[in-house]
C-alpha positions in Angstrom: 110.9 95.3 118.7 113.5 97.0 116.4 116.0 99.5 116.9 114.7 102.4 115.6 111.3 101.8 114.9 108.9 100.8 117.9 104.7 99.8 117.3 104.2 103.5 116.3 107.7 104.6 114.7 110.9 106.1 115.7 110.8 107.9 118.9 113.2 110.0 121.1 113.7 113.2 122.7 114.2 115.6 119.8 117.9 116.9 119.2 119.2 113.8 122.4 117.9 110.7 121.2 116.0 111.7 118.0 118.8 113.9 116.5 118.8 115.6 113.3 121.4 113.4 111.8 119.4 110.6 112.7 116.2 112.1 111.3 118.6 112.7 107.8 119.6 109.4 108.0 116.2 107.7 108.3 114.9 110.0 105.9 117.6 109.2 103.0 117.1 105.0 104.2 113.6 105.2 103.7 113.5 106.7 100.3 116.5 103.6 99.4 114.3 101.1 100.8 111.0 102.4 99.6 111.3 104.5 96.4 112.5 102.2 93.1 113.4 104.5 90.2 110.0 104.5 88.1 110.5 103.1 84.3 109.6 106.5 83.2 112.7 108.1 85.0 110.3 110.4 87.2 111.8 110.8 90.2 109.6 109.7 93.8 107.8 111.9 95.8 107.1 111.5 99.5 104.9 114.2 101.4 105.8 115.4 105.1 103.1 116.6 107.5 104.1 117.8 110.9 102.3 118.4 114.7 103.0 121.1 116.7 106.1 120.7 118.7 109.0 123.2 118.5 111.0 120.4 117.1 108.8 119.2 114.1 110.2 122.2 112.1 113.6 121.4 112.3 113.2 117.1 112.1 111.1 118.2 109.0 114.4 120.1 107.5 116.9 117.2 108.3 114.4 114.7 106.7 114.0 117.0 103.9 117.7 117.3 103.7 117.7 113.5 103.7 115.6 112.8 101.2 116.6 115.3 99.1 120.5 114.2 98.7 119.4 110.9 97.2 117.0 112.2 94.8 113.6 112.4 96.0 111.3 115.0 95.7 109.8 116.4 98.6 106.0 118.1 99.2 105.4 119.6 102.8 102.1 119.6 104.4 102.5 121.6 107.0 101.0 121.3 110.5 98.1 117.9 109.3 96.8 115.4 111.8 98.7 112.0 111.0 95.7 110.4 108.8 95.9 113.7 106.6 99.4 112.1 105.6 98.0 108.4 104.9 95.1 109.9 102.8 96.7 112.3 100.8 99.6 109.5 99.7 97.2 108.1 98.2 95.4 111.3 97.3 98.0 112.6 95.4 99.7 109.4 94.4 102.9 110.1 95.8 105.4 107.4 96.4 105.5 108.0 100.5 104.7 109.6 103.4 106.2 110.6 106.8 104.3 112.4 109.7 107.0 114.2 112.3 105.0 113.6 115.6 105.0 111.7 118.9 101.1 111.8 119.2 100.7 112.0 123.0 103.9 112.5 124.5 104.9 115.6 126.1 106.3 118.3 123.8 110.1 117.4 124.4 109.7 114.5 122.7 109.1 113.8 118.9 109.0 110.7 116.1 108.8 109.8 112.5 106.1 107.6 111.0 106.8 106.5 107.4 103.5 105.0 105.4 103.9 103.6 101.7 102.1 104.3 98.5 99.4 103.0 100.1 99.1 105.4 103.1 99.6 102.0 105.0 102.1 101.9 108.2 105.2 99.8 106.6 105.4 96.2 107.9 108.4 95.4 110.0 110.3 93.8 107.1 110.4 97.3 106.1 111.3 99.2 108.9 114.1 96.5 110.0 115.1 97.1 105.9 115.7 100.8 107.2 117.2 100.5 110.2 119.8 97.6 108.9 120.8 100.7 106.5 121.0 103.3 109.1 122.1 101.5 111.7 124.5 98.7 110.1 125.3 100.7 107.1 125.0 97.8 105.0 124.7 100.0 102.2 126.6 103.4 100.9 124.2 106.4 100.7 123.7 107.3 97.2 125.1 111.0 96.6 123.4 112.1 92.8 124.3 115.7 92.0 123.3 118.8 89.8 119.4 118.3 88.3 119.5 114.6 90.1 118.6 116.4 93.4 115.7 116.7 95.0 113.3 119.4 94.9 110.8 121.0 97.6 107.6 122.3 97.2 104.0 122.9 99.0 100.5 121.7 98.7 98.8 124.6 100.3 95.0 123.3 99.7 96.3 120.4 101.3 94.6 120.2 104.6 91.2 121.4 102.8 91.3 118.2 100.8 91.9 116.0 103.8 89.0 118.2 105.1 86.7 117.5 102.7 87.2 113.6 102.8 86.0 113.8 106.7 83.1 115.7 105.7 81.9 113.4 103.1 82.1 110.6 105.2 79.0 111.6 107.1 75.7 110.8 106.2 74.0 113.8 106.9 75.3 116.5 108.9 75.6 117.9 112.6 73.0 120.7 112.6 72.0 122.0 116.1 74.5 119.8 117.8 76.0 121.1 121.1 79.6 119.8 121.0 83.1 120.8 122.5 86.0 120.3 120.7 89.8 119.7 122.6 92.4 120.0 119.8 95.2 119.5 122.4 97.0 122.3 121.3 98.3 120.2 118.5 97.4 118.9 115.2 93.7 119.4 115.0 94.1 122.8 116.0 94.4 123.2 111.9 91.7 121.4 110.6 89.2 121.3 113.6 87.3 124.9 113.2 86.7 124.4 109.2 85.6 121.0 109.7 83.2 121.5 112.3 81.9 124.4 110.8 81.7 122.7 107.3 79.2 120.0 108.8 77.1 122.7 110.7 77.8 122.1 114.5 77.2 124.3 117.5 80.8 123.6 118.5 82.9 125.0 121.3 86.9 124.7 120.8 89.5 124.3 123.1 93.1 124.1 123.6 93.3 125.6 119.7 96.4 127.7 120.2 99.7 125.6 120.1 102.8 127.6 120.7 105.4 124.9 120.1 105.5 123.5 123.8 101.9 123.4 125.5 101.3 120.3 123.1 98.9 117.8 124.9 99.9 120.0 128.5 97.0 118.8 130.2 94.7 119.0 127.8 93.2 116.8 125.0 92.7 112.8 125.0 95.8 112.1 127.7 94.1 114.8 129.7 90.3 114.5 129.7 89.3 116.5 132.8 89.7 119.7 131.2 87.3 118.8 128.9 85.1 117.2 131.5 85.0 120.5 133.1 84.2 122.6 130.0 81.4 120.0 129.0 79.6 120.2 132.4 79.9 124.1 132.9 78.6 124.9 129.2 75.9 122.1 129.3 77.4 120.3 126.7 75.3 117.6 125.0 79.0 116.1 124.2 82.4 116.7 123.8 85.4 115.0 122.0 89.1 115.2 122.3 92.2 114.3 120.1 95.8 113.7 120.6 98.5 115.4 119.4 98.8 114.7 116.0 94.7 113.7 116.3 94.9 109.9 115.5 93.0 109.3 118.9 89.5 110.4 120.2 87.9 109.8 123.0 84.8 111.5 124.3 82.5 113.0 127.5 78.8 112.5 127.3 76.8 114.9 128.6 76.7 113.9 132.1 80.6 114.6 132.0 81.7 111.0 132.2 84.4 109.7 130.0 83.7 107.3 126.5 86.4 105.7 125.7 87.5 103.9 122.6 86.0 100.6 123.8 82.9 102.5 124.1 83.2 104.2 121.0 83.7 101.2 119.3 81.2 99.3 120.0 78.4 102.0 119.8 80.0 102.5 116.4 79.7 99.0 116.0 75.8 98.5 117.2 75.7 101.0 114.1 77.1 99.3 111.4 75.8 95.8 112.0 72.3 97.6 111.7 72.5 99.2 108.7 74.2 96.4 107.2 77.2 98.0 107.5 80.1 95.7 109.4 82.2 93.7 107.4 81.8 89.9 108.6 79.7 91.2 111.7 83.1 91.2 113.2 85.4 94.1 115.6 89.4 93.6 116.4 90.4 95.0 119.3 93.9 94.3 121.5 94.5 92.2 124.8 94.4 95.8 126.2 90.2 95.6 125.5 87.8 95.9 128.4 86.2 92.3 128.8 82.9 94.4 129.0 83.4 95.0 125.2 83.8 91.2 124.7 80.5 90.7 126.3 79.2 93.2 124.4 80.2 91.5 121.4 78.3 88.0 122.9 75.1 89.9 123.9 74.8 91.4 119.6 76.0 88.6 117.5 79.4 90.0 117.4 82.5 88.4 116.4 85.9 90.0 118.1 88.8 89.3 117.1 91.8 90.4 119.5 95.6 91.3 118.8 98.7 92.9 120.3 98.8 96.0 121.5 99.5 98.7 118.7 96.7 99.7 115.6 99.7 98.6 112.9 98.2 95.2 114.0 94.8 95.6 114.8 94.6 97.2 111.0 97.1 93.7 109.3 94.3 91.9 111.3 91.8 93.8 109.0 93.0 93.5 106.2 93.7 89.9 106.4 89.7 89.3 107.0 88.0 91.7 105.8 86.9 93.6 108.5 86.0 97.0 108.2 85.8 98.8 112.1 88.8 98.2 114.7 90.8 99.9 117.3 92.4 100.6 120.8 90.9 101.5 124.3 93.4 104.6 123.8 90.8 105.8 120.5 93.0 104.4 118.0 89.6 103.7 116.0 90.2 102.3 112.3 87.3 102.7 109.8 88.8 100.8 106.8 85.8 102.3 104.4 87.5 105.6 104.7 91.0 105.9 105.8 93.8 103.3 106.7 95.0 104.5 110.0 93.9 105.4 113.1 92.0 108.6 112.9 90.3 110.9 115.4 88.4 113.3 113.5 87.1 110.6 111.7 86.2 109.2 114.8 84.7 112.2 116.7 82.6 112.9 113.4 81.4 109.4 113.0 80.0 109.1 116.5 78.2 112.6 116.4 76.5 111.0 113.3 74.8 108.4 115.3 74.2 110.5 118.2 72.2 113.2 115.8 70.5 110.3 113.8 69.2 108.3 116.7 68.6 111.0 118.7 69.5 109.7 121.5 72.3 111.5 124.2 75.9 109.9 124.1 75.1 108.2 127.6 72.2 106.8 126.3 74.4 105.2 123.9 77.0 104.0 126.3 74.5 101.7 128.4 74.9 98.9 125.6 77.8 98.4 127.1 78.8 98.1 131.4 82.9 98.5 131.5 84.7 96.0 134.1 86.8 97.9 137.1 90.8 98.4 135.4 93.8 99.1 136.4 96.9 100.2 134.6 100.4 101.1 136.1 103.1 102.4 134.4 106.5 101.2 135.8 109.3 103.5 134.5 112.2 101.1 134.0 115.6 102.2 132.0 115.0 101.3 128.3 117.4 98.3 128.3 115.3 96.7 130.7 112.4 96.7 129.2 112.3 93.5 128.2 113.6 92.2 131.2 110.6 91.1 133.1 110.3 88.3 130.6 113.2 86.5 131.9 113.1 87.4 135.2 111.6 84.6 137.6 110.6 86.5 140.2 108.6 89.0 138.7 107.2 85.6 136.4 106.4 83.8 139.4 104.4 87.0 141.3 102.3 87.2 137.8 101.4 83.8 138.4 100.2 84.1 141.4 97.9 87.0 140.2 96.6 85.0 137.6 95.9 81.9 139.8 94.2 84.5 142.3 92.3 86.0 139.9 91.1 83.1 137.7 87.5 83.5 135.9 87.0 86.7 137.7 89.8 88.7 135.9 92.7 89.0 134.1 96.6 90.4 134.5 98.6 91.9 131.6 102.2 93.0 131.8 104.0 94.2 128.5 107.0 97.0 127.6 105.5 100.2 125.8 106.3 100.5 122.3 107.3 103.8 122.4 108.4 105.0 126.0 110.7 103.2 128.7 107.5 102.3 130.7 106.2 98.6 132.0 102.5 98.6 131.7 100.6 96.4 134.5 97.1 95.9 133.3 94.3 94.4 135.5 90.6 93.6 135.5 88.3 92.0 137.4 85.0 92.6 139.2 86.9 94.0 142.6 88.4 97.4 142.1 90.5 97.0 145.6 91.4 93.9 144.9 93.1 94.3 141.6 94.3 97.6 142.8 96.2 95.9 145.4 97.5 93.3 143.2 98.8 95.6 140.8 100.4 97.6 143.1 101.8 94.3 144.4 103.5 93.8 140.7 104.5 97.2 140.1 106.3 97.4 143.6 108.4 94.4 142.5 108.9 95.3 139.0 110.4 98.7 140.1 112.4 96.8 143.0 114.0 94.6 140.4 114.4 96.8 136.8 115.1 99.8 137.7 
């Protein structure tokens, strides 16, 4: 893990642990690292896009500022879900991109995500590239003045362009279809409504009316029972819900009962391996997927193919075989045919397609695949011990014991968070109670020893 930049960027409390001079620092790192003078003498560009927070507006000046005082250009976005910035990089050829969100964390916090040319998260080589310079100052900041600045301007048709590439991934449209819509009071509070209404839904939104602090306060993807509720009081068929900065989805069928992205995956799967459509006949996942999905996978003919925890490496997977569909149980769900991140409008659309086309209801679809009993714990521990558990032998020797108890019938899985100072215990098995109480077993010690 480096020391900025964890699976999902840089993350801190805004103005405490993610400071403006840090944010003008990164910002004036990654355009050293990333931005080559072109032969032509045209100076880069890199586009910002923001969520919600109170903070994004003033981490979007600093990195502005950043940028700026070493010569790149800079084009805001405004308030864009996080795949808006990785499409419109490449959109609008611009040299880079950086979204100012923490996706699901409460409001206080915030982050930076950087993507290249590419609209690609940068490899670690990259990011440690940055942080060495920040950090390490291992080289001087370059200080151009007079017309060598950097300039600011807008894209105001911006979000209807990302807009427009949702839409036209759809085959068909979404006439007649009863769906609510959670924006989380964040990101796709700016894009939901048009896009929705562009492909002809009967759609109910919620939790559209950010005010800078009520970002993802019990609402949207991290808080599904608000939608739960909504779906079962307005007879729903479905409903779906994003994130903060809408790179996640997850969804309610009609019945009120929760789809996650294992679910959504592999319905979207059955999908594309019908029509011809999946890549390989293959799906990557993380060690974080249900091992219902895996005998999902045995019962159609499909290969899956599992990684760490984190999309940055469920999509290097893809892109190192070919595969075209990929994700997280959290609704990181990658569709390499049209974007190259995790995207929840994308997602949300995508499934509504195949639930108007079959015609069958969203927990008609979820029966192709029976979800094992989970349970996850977060431990908070202090940040620098984190990492800890690896070394410790008591805490080793208790997750032994669980494994050795639990054998064929289930697994344990105990990692740091990438982005918050949390332990995650993870376990499955057939017996809710039981790995309930071994869980709680672990997370007892782990708190008794880290923190």
């Amino acid at each position: 893990m480096g020391r900025l930049f964890g699976t999902d960027g840089a993350r801190g409390v805004a103005n405490t642990e993610l400071t403006c001079e840090l944010a003008m620092s990164i910002g004036k790192a990654a355009a050293m690292v990333l931005l080559d003078s072109d032969d032509n003498g045209e100076k880069p560009t890199i586009l910002i896009g923001k969520d919600t927070r109170l903070s994004s507006d003033m981490l979007e000046g600093a990195l502005t500022a950043g940028l700026c005082s070493v010569g790149a250009n800079v084009v805001h976005l405004g308030t864009v879900p996080t795949p808006a910035v990785a499409y419109l990089v490449r959109k609008y050829n611009a040299s880079a991109g950086v979204m100012i969100s923490a996706s699901h964390n409460p409001h206080e916090f915030n982050g930076i995500k950087i993507f290249n040319s590419d609209g690609y998260k940068l490899p670690d080589a990259l990011e440690e590239k940055i942080e060495s310079i920040v950090i390490d100052h291992v080289i001087p900041y370059p200080t151009p003045t007079g017309e060598n600045l950097g300039r600011v301007t807008e894209i105001p048709g911006a979000v209807d362009d990302y807009i427009d590439h949702i839409v036209e991934s759809v085959e068909g449209d979404l006439n007649g279809l009863k769906v609510a819509v959670d924006c989380s009071n964040g990101s796709a509070s700016a894009t939901a409504e048009k896009l929705f209404t562009k492909l002809g839904a009967d759609f109910r939104i919620i939790n559209d009316k950010p005010d800078g602090i009520n970002i993802n306060e019990k609402c949207g993807s991290t808080h599904i029972e608000g939608l739960v509720d909504y779906v079962k009081a307005n007879k729903m068929e479905c409903g779906v819900a994003f994130d903060g900065d809408a790179d996640r989805c997850l969804a309610v069928d009609e019945n009120g009962n929760l789809v996650d992205g294992d679910f959504l995956i592999a319905i979207c799967a059955k999908d594309l391996k019908e029509r011809g459509l999946l890549n390989n006949d293959a799906v990557v996942g993380t060690v974080m997927t249900n091992m219902g999905f895996n005998r999902f996978c045995e019962e159609n003919d499909i290969k899956f193919v599992s990684t760490s925890v984190g999309d940055r490496y469920v999509l290097e997977n893809m892109l190192e075989n070919d595969y075209n569909l990929g994700g997280e149980q959290s609704g990181h769900v990658i569709f390499l045919d049209y974007g190259t991140t995790g995207d929840g409008q994308l997602t949300g659309v995508q499934l509504l397609s195949i639930i108007k086309r079959s015609g069958k209801t969203l927990s008609e679809l979820s029966q192709i695949m029976q979800r094992y009993p989970q349970v996850l714990i977060n431990v908070k521990v202090a940040t620098d011990k984190k990492d800890k558990y690896f070394t410790d032998k008591t805490i080793k020797a208790e997750i032994d014991k669980v494994k050795e108890q639990l054998r064929h019938r289930g697994r344990i899985l105990v990692r740091p968070s990438g982005t918050e100072p949390l332990i995650r215990v993870m376990l499955e098995g057939e017996d809710y109670k039981e790995i309930s109480d071994l869980g709680n077993s672990v997370a007892d010690l782990i708190r008794e020893r880290l923190c």
